[in-house]
N, C-alpha and C positions, 0 to 999 in steps of 0.2 A: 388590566392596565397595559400590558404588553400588547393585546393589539389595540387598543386602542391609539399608542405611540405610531404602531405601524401604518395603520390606515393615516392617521393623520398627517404622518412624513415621506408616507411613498414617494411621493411629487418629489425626493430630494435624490431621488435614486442616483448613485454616482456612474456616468459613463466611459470613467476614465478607465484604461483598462482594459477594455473588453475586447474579446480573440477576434478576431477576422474568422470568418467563416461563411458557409449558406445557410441562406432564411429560407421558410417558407411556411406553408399553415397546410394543414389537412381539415381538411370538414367529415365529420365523422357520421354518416345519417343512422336512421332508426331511431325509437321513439324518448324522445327527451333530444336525442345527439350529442354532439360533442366538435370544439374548436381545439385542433392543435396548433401551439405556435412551436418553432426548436430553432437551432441555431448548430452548426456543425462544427469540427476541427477536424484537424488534418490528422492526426494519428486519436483513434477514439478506445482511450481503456476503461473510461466509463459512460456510461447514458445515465443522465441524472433528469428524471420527468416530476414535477411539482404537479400536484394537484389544486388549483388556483382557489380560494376561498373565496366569500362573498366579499364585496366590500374593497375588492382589488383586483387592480385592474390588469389584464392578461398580460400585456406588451410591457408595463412596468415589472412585472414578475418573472418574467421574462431576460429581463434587461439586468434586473441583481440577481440571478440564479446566474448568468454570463457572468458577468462582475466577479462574482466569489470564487466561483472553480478553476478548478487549473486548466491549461490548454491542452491536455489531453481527456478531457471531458466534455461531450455534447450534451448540449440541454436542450431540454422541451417541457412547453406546458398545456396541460390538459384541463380545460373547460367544460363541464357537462352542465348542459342545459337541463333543466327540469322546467316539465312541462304542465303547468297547472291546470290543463282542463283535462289530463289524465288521471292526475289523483294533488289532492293535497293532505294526506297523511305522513310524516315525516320521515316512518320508519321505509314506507315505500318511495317515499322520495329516494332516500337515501341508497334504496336497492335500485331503482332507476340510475341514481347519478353513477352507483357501480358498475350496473352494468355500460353505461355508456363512457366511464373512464377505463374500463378494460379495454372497451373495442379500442380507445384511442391511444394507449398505450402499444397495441400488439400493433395498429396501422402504424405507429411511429416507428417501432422495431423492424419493423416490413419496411418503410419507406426510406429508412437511412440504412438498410441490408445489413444489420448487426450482428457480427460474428459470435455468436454465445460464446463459443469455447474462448475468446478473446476479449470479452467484452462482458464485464459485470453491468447489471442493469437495476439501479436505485433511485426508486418511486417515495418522492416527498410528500406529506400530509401538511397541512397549517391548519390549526384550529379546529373547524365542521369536517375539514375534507380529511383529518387524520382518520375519522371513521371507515372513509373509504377508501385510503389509503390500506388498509387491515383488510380490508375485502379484498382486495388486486390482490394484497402479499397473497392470502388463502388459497387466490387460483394456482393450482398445482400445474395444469395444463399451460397457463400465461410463464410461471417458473423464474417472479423477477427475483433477484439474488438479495436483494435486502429493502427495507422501508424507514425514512426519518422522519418521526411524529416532532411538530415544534407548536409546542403549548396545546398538547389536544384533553377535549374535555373527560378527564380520567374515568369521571363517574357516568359515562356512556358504554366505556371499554368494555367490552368482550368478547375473548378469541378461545376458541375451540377448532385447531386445528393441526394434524401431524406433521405438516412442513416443516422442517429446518431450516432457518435463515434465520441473517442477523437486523437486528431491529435496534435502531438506536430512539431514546425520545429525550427529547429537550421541554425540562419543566423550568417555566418564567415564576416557582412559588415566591411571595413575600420575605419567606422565611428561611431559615435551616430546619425548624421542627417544623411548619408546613410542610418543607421538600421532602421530609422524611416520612412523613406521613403520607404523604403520594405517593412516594417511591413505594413503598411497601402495600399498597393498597393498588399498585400499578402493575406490579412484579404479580400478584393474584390476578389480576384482569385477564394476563397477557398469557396465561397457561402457560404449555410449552414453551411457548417464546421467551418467557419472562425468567429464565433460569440462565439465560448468558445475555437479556437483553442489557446493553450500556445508558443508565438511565441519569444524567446531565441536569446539573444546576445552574442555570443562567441566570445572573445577578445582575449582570449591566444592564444599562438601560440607551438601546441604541436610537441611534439619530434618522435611523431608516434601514430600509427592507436592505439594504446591500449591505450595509455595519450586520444586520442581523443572520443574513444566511453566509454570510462569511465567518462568523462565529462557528458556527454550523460548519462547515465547510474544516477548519481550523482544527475545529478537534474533532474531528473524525479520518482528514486525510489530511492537515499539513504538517508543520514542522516548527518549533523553535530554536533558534541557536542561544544556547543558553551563556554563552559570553557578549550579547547583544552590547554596541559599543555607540557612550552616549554621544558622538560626535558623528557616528553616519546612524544613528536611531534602530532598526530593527535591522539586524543583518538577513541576510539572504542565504541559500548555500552556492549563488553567484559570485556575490558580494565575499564568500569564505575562500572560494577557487580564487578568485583574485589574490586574497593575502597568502595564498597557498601557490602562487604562481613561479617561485624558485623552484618547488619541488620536482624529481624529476616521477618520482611517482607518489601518487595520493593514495589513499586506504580509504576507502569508506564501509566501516563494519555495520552490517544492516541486522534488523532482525526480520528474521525471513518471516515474509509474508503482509509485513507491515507497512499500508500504503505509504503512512509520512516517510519509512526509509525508501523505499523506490523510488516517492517524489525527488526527494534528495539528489537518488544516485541519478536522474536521470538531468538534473539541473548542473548537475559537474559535471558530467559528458560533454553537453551542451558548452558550458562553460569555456571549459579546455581543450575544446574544439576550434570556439570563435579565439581563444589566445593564439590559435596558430603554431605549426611545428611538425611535427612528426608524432602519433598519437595513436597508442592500443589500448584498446579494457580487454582486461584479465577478469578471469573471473572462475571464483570457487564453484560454481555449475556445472562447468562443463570439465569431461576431463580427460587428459593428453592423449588417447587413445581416441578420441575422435575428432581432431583439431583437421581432420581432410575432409569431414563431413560438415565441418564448419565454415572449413575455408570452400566448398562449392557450391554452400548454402547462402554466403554473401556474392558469390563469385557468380550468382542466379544459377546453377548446375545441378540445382536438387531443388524439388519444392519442398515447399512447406512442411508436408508430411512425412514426409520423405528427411528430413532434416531435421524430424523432432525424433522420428523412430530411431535413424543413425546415432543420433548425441545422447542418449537416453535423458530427453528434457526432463527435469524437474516436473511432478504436477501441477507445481505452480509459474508453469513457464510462463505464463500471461501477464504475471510481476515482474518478468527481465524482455519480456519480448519489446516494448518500446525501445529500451537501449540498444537492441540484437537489429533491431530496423532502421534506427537512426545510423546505427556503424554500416549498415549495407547500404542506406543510398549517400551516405558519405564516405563512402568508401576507406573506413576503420577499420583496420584488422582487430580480431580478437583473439585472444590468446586462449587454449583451452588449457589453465592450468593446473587442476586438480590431481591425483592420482588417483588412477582406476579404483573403483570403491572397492570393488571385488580382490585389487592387491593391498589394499589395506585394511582388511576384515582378513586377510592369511597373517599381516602380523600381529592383531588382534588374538587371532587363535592358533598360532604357531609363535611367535615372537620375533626377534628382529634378525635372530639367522635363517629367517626362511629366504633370504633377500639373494641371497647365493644360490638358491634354486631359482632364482627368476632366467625368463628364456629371455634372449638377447631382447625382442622387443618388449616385453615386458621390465628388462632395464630401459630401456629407452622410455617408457611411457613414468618413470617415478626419479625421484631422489637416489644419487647412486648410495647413499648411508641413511641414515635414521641419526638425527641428534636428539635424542632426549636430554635434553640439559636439567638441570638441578636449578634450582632458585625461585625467583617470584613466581614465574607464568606456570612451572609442577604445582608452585604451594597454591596458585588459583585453580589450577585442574582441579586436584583433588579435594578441595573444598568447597568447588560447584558441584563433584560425585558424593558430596557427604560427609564433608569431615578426613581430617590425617588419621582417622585412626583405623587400624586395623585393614593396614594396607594388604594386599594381596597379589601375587603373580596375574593375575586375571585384571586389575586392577591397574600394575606397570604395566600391562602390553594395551591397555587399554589407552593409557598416555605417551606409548611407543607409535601406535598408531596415530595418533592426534597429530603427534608431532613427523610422521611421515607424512602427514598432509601437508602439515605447512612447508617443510622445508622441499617438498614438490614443487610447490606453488610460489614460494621465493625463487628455486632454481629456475624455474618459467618465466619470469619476472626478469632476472638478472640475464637470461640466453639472449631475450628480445632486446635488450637494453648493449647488452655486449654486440650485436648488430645495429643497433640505431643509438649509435651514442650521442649523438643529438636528438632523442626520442624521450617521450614522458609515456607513463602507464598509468590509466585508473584501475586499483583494484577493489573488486564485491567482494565483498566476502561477510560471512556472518560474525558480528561483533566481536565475539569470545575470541576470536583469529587475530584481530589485530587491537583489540581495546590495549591504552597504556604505551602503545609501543611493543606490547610483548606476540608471543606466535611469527605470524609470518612477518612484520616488520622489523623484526631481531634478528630472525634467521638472512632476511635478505641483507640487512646490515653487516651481518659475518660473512655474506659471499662478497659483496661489492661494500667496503670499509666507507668509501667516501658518497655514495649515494645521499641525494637529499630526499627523506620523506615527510610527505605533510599526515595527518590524521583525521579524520570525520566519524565521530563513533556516535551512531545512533541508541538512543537509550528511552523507556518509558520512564525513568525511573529521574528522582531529580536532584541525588546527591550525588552524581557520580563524580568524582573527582579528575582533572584534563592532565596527564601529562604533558611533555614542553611539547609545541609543535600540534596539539590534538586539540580538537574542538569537536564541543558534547553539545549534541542536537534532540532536543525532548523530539520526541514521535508520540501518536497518539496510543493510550494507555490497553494493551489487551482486552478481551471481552471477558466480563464476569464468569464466574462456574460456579453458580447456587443450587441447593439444593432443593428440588422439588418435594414439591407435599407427597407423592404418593414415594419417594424414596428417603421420606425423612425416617421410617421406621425402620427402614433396611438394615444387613448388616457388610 
């Protein structure tokens, strides 16, 4: 029934919206071949390639794979021809359509010069082509980062292969005990994969391919603002920067690694950039001891490599690098506000009078004190460690530390701020840091009394409750961790 909607309404595909970018097609030859079409952007953190099913048409699939994604995502789509006077058996059809949606895959990677280390690469299946969607994932050598099945035939499914990657599928079942009965019959198919793959009940029933792969698209990389207001209809985290437009610094607590929150932070940057003013991101990344390797990394005086070695980047700098690019050709300073991890793992295992052993520039790179305060944000600590009970010295130096982080990263905050007192800060940081108003938005409150801060606390989760000033933004939900058959008997 679901494609059936689809094919029916493709013709309705919506083109409002769509990123400005370059076209072009690739012809793929060898036996069967293959047509790419893609469409580019200016900053590319992912390549999103569809595999075109029968029954639709390339340019229109094309056109809502654009539509859905965000602007920092090129698309392309891959057409393999199968060639009837070489075989018409299905199972070799389908080894034909793979191989020649691999070649047109890697020609695409090749022809738009795709930085792997920068750039995740996720190959869509619909319907017949999620078969072969599962063959590309398998190429170990091709190495695409993940694959989204949408409505593929369950009972064709199966994968025997050691790759790691993530795998989302979208089932269109009738039911909830259908879905259930798939899901679990699907999670078997998918072997390996099937132990963290994110397996999706899609219940609507959409108006066309663009309503559909923006679903798609929705829960896997975007965002809800869960105080949506019924008089401007779904807010945005544009639309949030706006009502947060007094502030003189914003929070946005992400959870690392979670595209909906980097979408987010990188929509506030954007944001409270075009409002004009004087304007830093801060950020829990990077930390004060490298803030010269930063500033000659925007200042073009290091490259790239050169710039991740200096700052010791995160592994997953490829999650903050669109913000780190946009402040360098718009010329945003960034604040490195952290403390060195390395002096805050001494008051971990030393405690907070080790701070008196610090050498002068090792006071310069932190908090000249340590406030471990008493009250809500200790009784959240130690209640995300496990429980009040049975506290222990290892345990307070543990939330001596925490809280040397933060009041680092406030005092970074309020230095830049005390030089551009007509300047505004976005800060990253990881949700636990600023959720409620408690961590660093309290400490900075106690340096500078009259500061205005707004809040953006990214969350999977859908009770969480908004202090005054904060707005809670669902992101999409973690990946599974099921147990495989051969480690159900383990111990």
């Amino acid at each position: 029934m679901v494609r059936a909607i689809c094919l029916t309404l493709i013709g309705l595909c919506g083109f409002a919206g769509i990123i400005s970018g370059e076209g072009g097609s690739i012809d793929v030859a060898g036996v069967g071949g293959a047509e790419v079409k893609y469409e580019t952007v200016e900053y590319t953190r992912e390549l999103w390639i569809g595999l075109t099913p029968d029954g639709i048409e390339q340019k229109a699939f094309l056109a809502a794979l654009r539509a859905a994604c965000s602007d920092t995502t090129a698309v392309g789509v891959v057409r393999a021809q199968a060639n009837s006077d070489v075989t018409d058996d299905p199972i070799e059809v389908e080894v034909l359509a793979s191989l020649s949606s691999k070649q047109g895959v890697r020609r695409l990677i090749e022809k738009l010069d795709i930085d792997r280390r920068n750039t995740r690469v996720i190959v869509v299946g619909m319907f017949e082509t999620s078969l072969v969607a599962l063959r590309v994932g398998s190429d170990s050598e091709l190495g695409v980062d993940g694959i989204v099945l949408i409505d593929p035939p369950v009972g064709d499914i199966r994968v025997d292969s050691d790759r790691r990657f993530g795998v989302d599928v979208f089932l269109g079942s009738s039911s909830k005990t259908e879905f259930e009965r798939q899901e679990g019959d699907l999670v078997d198919r998918l072997g390996n994969w099937g132990t963290s793959a994110r397996i999706i009940h899609t219940t609507d029933r959409f108006q066309s391919m663009t309503e559909h792969l923006t679903d798609v698209w929705q829960k896997l990389r975007g965002y809800r603002v869960m105080q949506d207001d019924a008089m401007d209809g779904s807010l945005t985290a544009a639309k949030v920067t706006a009502r947060l437009k007094g502030s003189q610094v914003i929070f946005v607590g992400e959870l690392h690694g979670n595209p909906g929150a980097h979408q987010v932070e990188l929509e506030v940057l954007k944001a409270m950039f075009k409002q004009g003013g004087p304007l830093a991101l801060a950020t829990e990344q990077f930390e004060r001891d490298t803030q010269q390797a930063l500033d000659d990394y925007l200042g073009g005086k290091l490259t790239e490599d050169e710039f991740r070695k200096n700052t010791r980047a995160w592994p997953n700098y490829a999650d903050y690098r669109p913000l780190i690019e946009f402040c360098k050709a718009n010329k945003v300073p960034v604040i490195a506000g952290n403390v060195p991890r390395r002096l805050a793992n001494r008051v971990y295992k030393e405690g907070v009078e080790v701070l008196s052993e610090f050498t002068a520039d090792e006071k310069s790179w932190s908090a000249p004190e340590v406030n471990a305060t008493t009250g809500a944000y200790r009784n959240k600590f130690f209640e995300a460690m496990g429980g009040m009970e049975g506290h222990s010295d290892a345990m307070e130096r543990m939330y001596a530390s925490q809280c040397f982080k933060d009041d680092t990263m406030a005092e970074s905050v309020a230095n830049w701020l005390k030089e551009n007192p007509k300047g505004r800060v976005l800060h990253i940081n990881g949700n636990f840091h600023s959720k409620g108003g408690l961590g660093v938005p309290e400490k900075l409150s106690a340096l500078m009394p009259d500061v205005q801060i707004g809040l953006i606390t990214c969350t999977s989760e859908d009770d969480e409750e908004a202090a005054p000033e904060e707005w809670i933004i669902k992101v999409p939900a973690p990946r599974p961790m099921r147990r495989s058959e051969s480690n159900a008997g383990g111990h």
